[in-house]
C-alpha positions in Angstrom: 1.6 -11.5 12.7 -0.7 -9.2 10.1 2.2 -7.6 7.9 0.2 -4.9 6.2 1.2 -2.7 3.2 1.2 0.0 4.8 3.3 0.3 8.2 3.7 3.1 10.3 7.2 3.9 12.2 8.0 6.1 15.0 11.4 7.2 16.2 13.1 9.6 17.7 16.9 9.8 15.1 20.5 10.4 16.1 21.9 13.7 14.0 23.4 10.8 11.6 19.7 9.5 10.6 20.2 6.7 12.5 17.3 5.5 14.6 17.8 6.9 18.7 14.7 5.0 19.8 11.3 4.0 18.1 9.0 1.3 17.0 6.7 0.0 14.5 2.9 1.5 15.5 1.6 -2.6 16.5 -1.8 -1.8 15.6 -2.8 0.1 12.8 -5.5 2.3 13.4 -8.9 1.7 11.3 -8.4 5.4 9.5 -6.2 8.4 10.2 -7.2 12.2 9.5 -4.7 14.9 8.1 -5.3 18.4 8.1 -4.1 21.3 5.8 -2.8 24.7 8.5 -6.1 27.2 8.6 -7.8 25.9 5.7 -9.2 23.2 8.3 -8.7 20.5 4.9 -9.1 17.0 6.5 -8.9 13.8 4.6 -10.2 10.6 6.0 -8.6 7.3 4.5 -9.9 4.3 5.4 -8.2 1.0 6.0 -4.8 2.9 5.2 -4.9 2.8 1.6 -2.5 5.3 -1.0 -2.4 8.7 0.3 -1.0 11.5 -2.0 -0.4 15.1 0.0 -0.3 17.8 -2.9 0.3 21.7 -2.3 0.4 21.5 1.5 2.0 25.0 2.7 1.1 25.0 5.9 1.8 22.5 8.1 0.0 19.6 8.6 -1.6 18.2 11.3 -2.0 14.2 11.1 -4.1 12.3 13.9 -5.3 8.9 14.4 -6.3 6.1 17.2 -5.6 2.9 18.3 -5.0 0.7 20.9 -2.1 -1.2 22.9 -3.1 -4.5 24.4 -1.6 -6.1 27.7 -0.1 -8.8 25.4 0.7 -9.7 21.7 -1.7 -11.5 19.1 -1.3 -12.6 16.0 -3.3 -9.6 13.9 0.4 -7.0 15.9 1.8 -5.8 13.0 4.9 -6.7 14.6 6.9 -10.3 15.5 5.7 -11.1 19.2 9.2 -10.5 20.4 9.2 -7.5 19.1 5.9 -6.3 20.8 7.4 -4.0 23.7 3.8 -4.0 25.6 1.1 -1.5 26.7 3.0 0.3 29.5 6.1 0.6 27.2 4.5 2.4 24.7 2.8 4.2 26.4 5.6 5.6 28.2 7.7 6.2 25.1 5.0 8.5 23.9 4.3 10.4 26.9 8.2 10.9 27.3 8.4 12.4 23.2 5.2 14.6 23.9 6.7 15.9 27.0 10.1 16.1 25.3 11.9 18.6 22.5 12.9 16.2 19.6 11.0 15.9 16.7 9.4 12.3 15.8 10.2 10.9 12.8 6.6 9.2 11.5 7.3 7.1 8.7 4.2 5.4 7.0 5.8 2.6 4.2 4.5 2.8 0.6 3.1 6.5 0.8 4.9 10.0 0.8 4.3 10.8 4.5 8.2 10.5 6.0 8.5 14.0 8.0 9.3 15.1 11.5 6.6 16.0 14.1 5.9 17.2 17.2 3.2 15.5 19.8 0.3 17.9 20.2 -2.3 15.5 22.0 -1.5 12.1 23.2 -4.5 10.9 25.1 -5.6 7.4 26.3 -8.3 5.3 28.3 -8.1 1.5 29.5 -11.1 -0.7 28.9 -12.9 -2.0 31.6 -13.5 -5.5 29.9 -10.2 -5.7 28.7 -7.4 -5.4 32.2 -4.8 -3.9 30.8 -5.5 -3.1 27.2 -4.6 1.2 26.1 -6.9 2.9 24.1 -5.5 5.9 22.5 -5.6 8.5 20.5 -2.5 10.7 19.3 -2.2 14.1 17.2 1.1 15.1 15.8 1.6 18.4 13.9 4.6 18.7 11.5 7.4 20.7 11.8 7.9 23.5 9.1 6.3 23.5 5.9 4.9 20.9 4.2 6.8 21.7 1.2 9.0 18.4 0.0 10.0 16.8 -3.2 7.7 14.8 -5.4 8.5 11.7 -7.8 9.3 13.7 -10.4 11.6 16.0 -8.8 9.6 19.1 -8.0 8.2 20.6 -5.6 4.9 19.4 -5.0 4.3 19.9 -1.7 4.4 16.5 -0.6 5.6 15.1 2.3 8.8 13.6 1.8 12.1 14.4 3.5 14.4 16.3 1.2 17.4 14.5 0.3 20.5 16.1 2.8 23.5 14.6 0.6 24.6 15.8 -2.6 23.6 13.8 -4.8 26.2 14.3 -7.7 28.6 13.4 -4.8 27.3 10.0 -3.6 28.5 6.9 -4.6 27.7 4.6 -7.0 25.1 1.7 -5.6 26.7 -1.8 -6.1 24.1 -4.4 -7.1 24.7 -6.3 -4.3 26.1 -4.8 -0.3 28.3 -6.9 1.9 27.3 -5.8 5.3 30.3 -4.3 7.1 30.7 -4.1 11.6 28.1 -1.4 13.0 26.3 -1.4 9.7 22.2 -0.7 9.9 20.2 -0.2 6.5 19.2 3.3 7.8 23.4 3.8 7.6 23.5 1.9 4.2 20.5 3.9 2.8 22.1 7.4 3.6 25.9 6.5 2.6 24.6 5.4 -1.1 21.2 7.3 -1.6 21.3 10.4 0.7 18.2 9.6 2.5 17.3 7.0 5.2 14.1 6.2 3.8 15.2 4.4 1.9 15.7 1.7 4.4 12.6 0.2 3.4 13.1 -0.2 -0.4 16.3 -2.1 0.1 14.3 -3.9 3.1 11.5 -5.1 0.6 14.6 -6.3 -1.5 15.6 -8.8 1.1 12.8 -10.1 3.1 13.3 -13.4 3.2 16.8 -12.3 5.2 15.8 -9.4 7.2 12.8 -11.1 8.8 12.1 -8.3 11.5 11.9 -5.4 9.1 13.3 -2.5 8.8 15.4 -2.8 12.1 16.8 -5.8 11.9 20.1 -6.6 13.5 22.4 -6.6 10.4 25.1 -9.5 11.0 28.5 -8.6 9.2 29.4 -10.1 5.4 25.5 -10.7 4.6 24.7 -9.9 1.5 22.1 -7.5 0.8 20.2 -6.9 -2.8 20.5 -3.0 -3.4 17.4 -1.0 -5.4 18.4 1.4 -7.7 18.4 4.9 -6.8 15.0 7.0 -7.6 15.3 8.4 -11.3 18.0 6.1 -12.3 17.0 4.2 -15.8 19.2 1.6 -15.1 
């Protein structure tokens, strides 16, 4: 498996935050475009390095292609048994570009964590390769790309505004004992208000959650908590 830094999730979420159904993009694609509204503003990144979306107000526009082969390899971003195969995804994404719920793209370690619709989904099989999904994908973002920055204002970035109170949370332990039904998407919104933060307590405890993000969380296991965004201590 090729664990990048930068991983890109899909998912459909319950009205909880929870995740309904979604995966971890296998492949990452070479490069990805995003474009501003009208003002036709694309950026190309390469190689999926830092990405910093400032003074967006329209909405974006994000596109990208890659590929689903008939069976896992070792460069998947994902742990062979979690590789669902071509047909599977490809299903999944014709049923959310067909369907009305927003998808929840999530790329790790930059501020794109919004909801989209599916605009374009196309693909092609390779002659050489039986089996193997080319495709290509363009999602368009729901409402404004007005967010939250690091600092607290509004910078038109692209990160999900926090829906809890935050004077009204409670207070992060330094350690989490798992409890029955538990996922860290549930943890993440019950102390921090906001399910992204899944992945920050997820880098906390690799060596434990060894499928990432959505890995089954077995009760009384103890998880290292981050401290919430901001806090000095």
């Amino acid at each position: 498996m090729n664990s990048s830094y930068n991983q890109i999730w899909m998912s459909i979420d319950n009205a909880d935050g929870t995740k309904k159904e979604g995966f971890q993009v296998p492949y990452n694609p070479e490069d990805y475009r995003l474009t501003e509204g009208t003002n036709e503003k694309s950026v190309s990144i390469a190689g999926l390095g830092t990405i910093v979306v400032k003074n967006g107000k329209s909405p974006l526009t994000l596109s990208f292609s890659s590929f689903f082969p008939l069976e896992w390899d070792e460069s998947s971003e994902v742990e062979e048994g979690d590789y669902l195969g071509a047909r599977e995804y490809d299903a999944i994404l014709r049923r959310w570009k067909n369907g009305t719920d927003p998808v929840h793209l999530l790329i790790t370690n930059t501020n794109i964590n919004a909801f989209f619709s599916v605009s374009t989904y196309t693909t092609e099989e390779e002659g050489g390769d039986v089996g193997k999904i080319q495709y290509s994908i363009s999602l368009k973002q729901y409402g404004s790309a007005l967010g939250t920055d690091e600092n607290g204002g509004s910078g038109g970035t692209l990160v999900r505004k926090i829906d809890q109170d935050p004077y009204k949370l409670p207070e992060v332990p330094q350690v989490y004992h798992v409890q029955k039904k538990d996922t860290l998407q549930t943890i993440a919104k019950h102390f921090y208000g906001d399910i992204s933060m899944a992945y920050e307590i997820y880098k906390l405890n690799t060596k434990l959650l060894k499928k990432g993000v959505n890995t089954k969380l077995k009760k009384k296991w103890v998880l290292n908590m981050p401290r919430p965004k901001g806090s000095t201590s």
